[in-house]
C-alpha positions as a Python dict, from the first residue, in 0.01 Angstrom:
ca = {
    (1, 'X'): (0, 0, 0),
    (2, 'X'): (148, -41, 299),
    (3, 'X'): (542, 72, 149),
    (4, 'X'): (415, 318, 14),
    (5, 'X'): (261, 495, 277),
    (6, 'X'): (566, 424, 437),
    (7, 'X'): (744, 587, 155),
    (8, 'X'): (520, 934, 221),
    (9, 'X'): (555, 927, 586),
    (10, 'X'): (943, 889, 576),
    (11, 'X'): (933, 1182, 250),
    (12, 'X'): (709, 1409, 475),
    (13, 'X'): (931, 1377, 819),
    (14, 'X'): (1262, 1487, 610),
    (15, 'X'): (1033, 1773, 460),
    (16, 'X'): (913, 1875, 851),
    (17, 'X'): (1262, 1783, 977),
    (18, 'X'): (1475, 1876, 707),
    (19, 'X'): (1349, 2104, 526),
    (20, 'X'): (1439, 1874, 236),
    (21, 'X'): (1340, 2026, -83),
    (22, 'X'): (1334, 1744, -327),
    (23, 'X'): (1175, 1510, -71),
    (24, 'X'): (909, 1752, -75),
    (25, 'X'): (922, 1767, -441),
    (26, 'X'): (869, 1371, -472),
    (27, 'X'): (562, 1388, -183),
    (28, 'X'): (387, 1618, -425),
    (29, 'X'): (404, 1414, -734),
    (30, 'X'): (308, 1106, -527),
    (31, 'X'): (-45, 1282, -410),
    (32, 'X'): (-74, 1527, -658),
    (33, 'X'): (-315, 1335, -922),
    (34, 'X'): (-520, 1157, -656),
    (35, 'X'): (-566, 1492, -481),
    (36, 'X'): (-691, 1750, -726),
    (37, 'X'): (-946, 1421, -873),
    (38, 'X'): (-1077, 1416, -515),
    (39, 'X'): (-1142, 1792, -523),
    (40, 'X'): (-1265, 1749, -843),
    (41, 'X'): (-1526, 1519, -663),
    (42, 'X'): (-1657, 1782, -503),
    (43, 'X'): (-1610, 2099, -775),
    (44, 'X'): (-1644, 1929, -1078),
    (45, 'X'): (-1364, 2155, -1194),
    (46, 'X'): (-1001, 2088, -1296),
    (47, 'X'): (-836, 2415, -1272),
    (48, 'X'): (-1015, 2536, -978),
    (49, 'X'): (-905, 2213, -807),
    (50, 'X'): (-534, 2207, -903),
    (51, 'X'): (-545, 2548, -736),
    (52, 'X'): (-692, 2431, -429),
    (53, 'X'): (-426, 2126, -438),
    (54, 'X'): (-169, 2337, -463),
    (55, 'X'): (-255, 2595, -239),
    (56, 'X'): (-245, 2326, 27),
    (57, 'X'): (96, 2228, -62),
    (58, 'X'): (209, 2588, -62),
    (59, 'X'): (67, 2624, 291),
    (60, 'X'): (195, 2280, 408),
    (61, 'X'): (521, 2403, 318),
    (62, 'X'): (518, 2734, 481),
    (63, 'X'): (421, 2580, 784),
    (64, 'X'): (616, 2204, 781),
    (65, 'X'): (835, 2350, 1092),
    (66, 'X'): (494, 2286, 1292),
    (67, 'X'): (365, 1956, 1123),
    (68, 'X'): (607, 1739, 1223),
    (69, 'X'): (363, 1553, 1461),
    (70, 'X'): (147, 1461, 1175),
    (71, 'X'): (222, 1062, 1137),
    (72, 'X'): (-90, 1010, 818),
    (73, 'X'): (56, 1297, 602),
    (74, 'X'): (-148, 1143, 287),
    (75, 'X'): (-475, 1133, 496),
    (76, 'X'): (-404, 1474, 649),
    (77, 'X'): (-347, 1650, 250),
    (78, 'X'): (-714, 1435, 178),
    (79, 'X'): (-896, 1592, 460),
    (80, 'X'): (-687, 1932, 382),
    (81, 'X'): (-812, 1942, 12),
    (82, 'X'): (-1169, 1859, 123),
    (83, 'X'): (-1163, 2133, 357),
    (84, 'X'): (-1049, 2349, 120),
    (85, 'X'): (-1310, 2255, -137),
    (86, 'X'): (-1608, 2261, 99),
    (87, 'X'): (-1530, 2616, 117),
    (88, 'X'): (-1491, 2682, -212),
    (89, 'X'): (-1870, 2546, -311),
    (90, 'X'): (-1978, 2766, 13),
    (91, 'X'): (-1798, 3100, -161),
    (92, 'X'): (-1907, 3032, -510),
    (93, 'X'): (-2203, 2841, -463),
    (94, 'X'): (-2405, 2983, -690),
    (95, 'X'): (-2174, 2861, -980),
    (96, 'X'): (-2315, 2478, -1153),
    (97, 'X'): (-2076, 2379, -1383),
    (98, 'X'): (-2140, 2003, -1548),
    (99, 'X'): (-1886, 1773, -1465),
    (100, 'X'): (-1721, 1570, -1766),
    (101, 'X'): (-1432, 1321, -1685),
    (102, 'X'): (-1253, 1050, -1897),
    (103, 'X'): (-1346, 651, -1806),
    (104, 'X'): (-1050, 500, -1632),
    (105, 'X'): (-1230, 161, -1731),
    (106, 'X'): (-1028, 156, -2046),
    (107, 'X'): (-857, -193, -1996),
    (108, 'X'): (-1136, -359, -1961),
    (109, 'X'): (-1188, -281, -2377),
    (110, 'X'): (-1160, -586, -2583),
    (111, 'X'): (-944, -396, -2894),
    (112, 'X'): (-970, -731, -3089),
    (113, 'X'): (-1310, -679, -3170),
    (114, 'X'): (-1462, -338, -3262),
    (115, 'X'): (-1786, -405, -3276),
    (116, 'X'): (-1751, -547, -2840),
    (117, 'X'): (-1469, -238, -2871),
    (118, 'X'): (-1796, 23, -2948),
    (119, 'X'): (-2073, -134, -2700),
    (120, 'X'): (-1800, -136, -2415),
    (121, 'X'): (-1761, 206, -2446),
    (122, 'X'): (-2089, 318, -2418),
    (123, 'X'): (-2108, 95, -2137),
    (124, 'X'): (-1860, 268, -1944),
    (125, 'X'): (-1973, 582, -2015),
    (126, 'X'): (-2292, 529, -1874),
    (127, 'X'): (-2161, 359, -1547),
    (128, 'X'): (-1948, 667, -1544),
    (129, 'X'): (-2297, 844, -1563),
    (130, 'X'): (-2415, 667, -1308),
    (131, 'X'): (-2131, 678, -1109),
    (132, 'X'): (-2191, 1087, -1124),
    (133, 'X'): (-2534, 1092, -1044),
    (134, 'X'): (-2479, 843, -683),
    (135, 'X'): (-2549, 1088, -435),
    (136, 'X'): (-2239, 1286, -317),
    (137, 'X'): (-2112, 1093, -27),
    (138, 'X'): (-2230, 721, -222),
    (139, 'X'): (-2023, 891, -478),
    (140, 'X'): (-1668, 976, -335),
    (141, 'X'): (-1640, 717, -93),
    (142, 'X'): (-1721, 424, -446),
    (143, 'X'): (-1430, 631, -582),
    (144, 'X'): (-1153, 612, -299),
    (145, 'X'): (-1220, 273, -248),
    (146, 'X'): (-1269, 168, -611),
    (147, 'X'): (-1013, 422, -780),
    (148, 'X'): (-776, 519, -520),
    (149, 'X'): (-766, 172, -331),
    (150, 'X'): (-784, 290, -1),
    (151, 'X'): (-952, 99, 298),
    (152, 'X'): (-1260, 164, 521),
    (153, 'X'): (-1078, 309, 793),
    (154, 'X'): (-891, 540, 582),
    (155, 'X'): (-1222, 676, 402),
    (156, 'X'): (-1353, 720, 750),
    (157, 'X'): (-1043, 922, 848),
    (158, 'X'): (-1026, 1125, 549),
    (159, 'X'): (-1447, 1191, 559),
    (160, 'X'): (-1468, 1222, 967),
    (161, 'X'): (-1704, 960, 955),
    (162, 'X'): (-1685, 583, 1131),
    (163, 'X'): (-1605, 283, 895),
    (164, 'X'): (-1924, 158, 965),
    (165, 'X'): (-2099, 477, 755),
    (166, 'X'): (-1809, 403, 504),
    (167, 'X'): (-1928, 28, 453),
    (168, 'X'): (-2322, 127, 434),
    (169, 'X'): (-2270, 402, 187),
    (170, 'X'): (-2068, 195, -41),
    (171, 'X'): (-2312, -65, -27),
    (172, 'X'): (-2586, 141, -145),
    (173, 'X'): (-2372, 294, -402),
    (174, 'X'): (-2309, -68, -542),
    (175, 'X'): (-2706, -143, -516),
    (176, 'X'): (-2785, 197, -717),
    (177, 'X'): (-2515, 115, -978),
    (178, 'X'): (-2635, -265, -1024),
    (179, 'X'): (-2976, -141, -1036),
    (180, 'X'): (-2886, 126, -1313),
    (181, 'X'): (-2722, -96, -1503),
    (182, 'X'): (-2944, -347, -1534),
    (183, 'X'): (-3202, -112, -1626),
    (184, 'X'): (-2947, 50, -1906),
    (185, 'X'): (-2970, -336, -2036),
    (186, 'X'): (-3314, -295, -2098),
    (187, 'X'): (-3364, -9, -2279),
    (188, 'X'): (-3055, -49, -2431),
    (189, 'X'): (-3093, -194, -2838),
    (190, 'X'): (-2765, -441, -2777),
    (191, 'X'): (-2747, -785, -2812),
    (192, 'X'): (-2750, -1080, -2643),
    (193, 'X'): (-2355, -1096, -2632),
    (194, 'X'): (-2377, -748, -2485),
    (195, 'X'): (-2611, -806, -2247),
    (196, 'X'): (-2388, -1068, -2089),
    (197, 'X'): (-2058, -856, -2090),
    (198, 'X'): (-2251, -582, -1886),
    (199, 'X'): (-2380, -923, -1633),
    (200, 'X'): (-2028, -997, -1624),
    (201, 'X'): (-1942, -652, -1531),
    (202, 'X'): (-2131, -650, -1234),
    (203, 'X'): (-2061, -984, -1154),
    (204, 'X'): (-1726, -849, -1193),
    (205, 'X'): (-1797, -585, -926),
    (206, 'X'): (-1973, -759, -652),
    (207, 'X'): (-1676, -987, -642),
    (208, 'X'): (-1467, -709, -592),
    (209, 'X'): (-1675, -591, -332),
    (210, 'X'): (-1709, -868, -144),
    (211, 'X'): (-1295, -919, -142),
    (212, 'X'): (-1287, -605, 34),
}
């Protein structure tokens, strides 16, 4: 983690220094992804949050002769894009569009069986589900820390919040998601065997949690 923020920093000062080109071409394929699916936390909408993404680029370019004091370029782009996406929900808020995105649980699939293969799936699509409906702040910090593996203090950084807020919200966002899923168990018509893989899943997820 640690390189590679090193990596940005050192891309981003020969961008603001430089005016290096391809160094800026390689600092925008290293956030790109991670920025428009944070965006996309907010907007629920692809195209509308690549444009945001790279509207910030294009701006951060324009004006790199005056951000050459910024020493967290990848937080900076984070809080940028939210900024950018805040405003876009204020100027078209009267648009509700219904978010679909693909599970990034996929190697967790046992392939060798396609009968575990199936009930997997519909697992993860339901903690995807429930993922969705955490409440919006519960909801983006799980995702930087869980997807985007960044710490407390940068989640505070990037949400102008203290790591303190950070570690309550993603607490109850792990209490609402255990509690969802073990309700989905339930009602759910699966097995036995099933029922265990989704106790191993969140047995799977508290220790992650608690590593943190």
């Amino acid at each position: 983690m640690d390189n590679k923020k090193d990596h940005i920093l050192s891309l981003w000062q020969q961008v603001c220094f430089n005016d290096d080109v391809k160094a800026f071409e390689s600092f925008y394929y290293l956030l790109y992804n991670a920025l428009v699916k944070f965006s996309m936390m907010y907007i629920h909408q692809k195209e509308e949050a690549e444009e945001i993404v790279t509207e910030v680029f294009v701006k951060s370019w324009i004006n790199r002769g005056n951000m050459q004091h910024i020493q967290r370029p990848d937080t900076y782009f984070f809080v940028a894009v939210k900024n950018q996406s805040l405003n876009y929900l204020k100027k078209y808020s009267s648009i509700h569009v219904v978010p679909v995105e693909d599970s990034g649980e996929a190697n967790l699939i046992d392939t060798a069986n396609p009968h575990i293969q199936l009930e997997k799936k519909e697992l993860h699509f339901y903690l995807d589900q429930s993922i969705n409906a955490l409440p919006q702040q519960c909801r983006i910090i799980f995702k930087l820390i869980k997807e985007d593996g960044l710490k407390y203090k940068e989640v505070a950084e990037i949400l102008n919040i203290s790591p303190r807020t950070v570690q309550t919200q993603l607490c109850r966002a792990m209490q609402k998601l255990s509690v969802s899923l073990a309700g989905y168990s339930v009602r759910s018509s699966i097995g036995n065997d099933s029922l265990l893989n989704i106790l191993m899943l969140l047995a799977f997820a508290k220790i992650f949690f608690l590593a943190l």
